[in-house]
Steps between C-alpha positions, in 0.01 A plus 500: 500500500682860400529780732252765514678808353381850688556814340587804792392835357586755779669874506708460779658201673656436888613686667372841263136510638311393826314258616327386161853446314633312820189280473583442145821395529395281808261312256730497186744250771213318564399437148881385429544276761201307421628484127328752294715678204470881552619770248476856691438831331586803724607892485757418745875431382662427840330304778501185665473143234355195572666164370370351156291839468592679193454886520462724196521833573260786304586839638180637346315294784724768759228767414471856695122493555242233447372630158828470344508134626171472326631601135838308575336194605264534200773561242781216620186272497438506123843448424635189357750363770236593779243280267770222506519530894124456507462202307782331657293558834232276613396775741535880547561612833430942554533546851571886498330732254611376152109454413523591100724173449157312587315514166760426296567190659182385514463556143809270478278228702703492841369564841577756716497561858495827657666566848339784712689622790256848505179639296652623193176299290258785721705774625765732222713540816486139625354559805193487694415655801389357783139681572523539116436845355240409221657556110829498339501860425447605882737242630733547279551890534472433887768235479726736278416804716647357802743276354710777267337804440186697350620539136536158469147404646357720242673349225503145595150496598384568129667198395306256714272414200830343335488205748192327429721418260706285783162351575428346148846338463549339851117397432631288169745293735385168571668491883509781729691480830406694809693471791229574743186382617420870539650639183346249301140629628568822429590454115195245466319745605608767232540181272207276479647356179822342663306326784514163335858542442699666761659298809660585819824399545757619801827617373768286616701608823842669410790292662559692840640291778412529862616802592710549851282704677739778710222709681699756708347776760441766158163351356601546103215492286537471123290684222629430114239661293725820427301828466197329324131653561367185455733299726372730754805708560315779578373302860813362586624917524200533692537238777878560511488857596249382787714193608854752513314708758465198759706178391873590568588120388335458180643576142326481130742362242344615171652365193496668100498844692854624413388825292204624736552837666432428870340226797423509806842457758368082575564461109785358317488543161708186359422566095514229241635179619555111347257242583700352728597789701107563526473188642769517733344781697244281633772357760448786679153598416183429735225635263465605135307817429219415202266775468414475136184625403450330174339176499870256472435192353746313637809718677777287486663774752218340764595156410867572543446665780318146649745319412806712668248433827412902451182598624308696206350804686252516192152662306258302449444470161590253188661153561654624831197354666517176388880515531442537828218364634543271814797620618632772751533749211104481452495686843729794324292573195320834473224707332688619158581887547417496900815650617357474819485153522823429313653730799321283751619140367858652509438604843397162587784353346743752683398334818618137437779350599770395251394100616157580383590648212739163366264284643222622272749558233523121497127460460533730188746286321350164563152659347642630212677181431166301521295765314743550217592087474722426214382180392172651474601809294709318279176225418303815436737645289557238279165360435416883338871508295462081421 
């Protein structure tokens, strides 16, 4: 019996990106080790390989702005030795935002399976709100508002009519992946027509191992969203000015924050840092900061943070509740945008010991290890690629 062969079509590849590419890397080892041929296709000259995965690099995939993917994506898909690619595939595999590729494979008779780590198919700006504010146009030029600045909501809201065009070619795939129970109602919902063919599937767990918990009398808690709106930024500045003026012992680490102009005195701005390095703060973290006000499929920050035995001070909103649920983190979710309530879980947290803290930490890591089991992600994964 030959291998299946599985065409990758994605702009960027690990560790360019966040937790979408990560995932997609994470799956692309998962496909080769159980003996599938796959041919990659990525904007991305230098990043990490993958044994017996051939890589092919298209620099018109490294687009500035998602319309110019569009065209690209559009154009390198009509030409001959992308054609060749395609009918050398048995399936196409678009798990980032190169949507136009779709109908030209399909023409060509191949399946294709589309990989959503946000709401692209429903939202130009990829995101939906949790308490969602009802239309593109609004959200959009609410998102862009607060996000960069007023010129661009004006102009980027006009273009919100462009993505239904998103919405026709992810609807023409014949497998869509969601990675949350949550996300997955949300774009049924908006999708009707991909009900019958859209499955949840749990990204596999990056390989972090147990983490040597050093919990010393300064309480650090950890916050890598950088200065994002959506992340929730804005309430972490809030609840740290309030903490500086009572907790002496407690310090914010905030990564991707090199270039802003000024934090309150219990933050450290630690910029951009490797993976690793990210990880490696957990040894001395006892909580991670997750305010985000968007509704997060499926943060792989939370999950990391789980699996460092981090406790995941966190909104309620996405897959962070079913991440979650049944363990001592549950206790330390909060009303999405209550800065009051975020500032009283901290508070709460401030006033454990560093033995309560590991001792949960454990519980974290032994739930995420059962929730996100291998063997079952892997089964899942290949019954939709075999």
């Amino acid at each position: 019996m030959s291998k299946a062969k599985i065409l990758i079509v994605q702009e960027l590849w690990w560790p360019k990106g966040g937790g979408g590419i990560l995932a997609t890397h994470l799956i692309t080892e998962v496909l080769v080790r159980h003996g599938l041929e796959v041919r990659v296709v990525t904007g991305v000259e230098e990043h990490e390989v993958i044994d017996n995965v051939v890589f092919i690099h298209e620099p018109r995939l490294r687009a500035s702005n998602k319309l110019e993917l569009w065209f690209n994506a559009y154009t390198v898909s009509r030409e001959g030795w992308f054609r060749k690619l395609i009918e050398w595939a048995d399936v196409v595999y678009i798990p980032r935002y190169a949507y136009p590729v779709i109908p030209r494979v399909k023409e060509l008779g191949r399946s294709v399976i589309v990989h959503l780590h946000d709401y692209q198919p429903v939202s130009y700006t990829s995101v939906i709100f949790h308490g969602d504010i009802k239309g593109d146009f609004v959200r959009t030029f609410y998102y862009e508002l607060h996000q960069h600045s007023l010129m661009r909501a004006l102009i980027t809201s006009l273009l919100t009519p462009i993505n239904r065009l998103a919405r026709e070619w992810v609807s023409q795939a014949d497998t869509i992946i969601c990675v949350s129970n949550r996300q997955c109602k949300i774009i049924r919902e908006r999708m009707p027509e991909i009900k019958g063919k859209s499955v949840v599937i749990y990204n596999p767990l990056p390989n972090i191992s147990p983490v040597r918990k050093e919990l010393g009398d300064e309480k650090i808690l950890l916050y890598l969203g950088g200065p994002s709106f959506v992340k929730g930024f804005h309430l972490v500045l809030k609840v740290a000015n309030k903490l500086s003026k009572r907790y002496r012992d407690l310090r914010i680490l905030m990564t991707k924050m090199k270039e802003y102009r000024s934090l309150p005195s219990n933050c450290m701005a630690l910029g951009e840092l490797p993976y690793r390095d990210v990880v490696g703060l957990h040894s001395r973290a006892y909580a991670l900061l997750f305010p985000s006000i968007w509704e997060e499929p499926l943060p792989y920050v939370v999950v990391e943070s789980m699996l460092a035995g981090t406790i995941p001070i966190a909104a309620r909103t996405g897959g962070v509740p079913e991440i979650v649920s049944g363990t001592p983190a549950e206790h330390f979710l909060f009303k999405p945008g209550d800065a009051e309530e975020f500032l009283d879980k901290i508070r709460e947290l401030a006033s454990y010991t560093p033995e309560d803290v590991a001792t949960m930490g454990t519980k974290l890591r032994q739930h995420a290890l059962k929730l996100f089991n291998l063997e079952d992600i892997e089964k899942a994964l290949l019954k939709v690629f075999t």
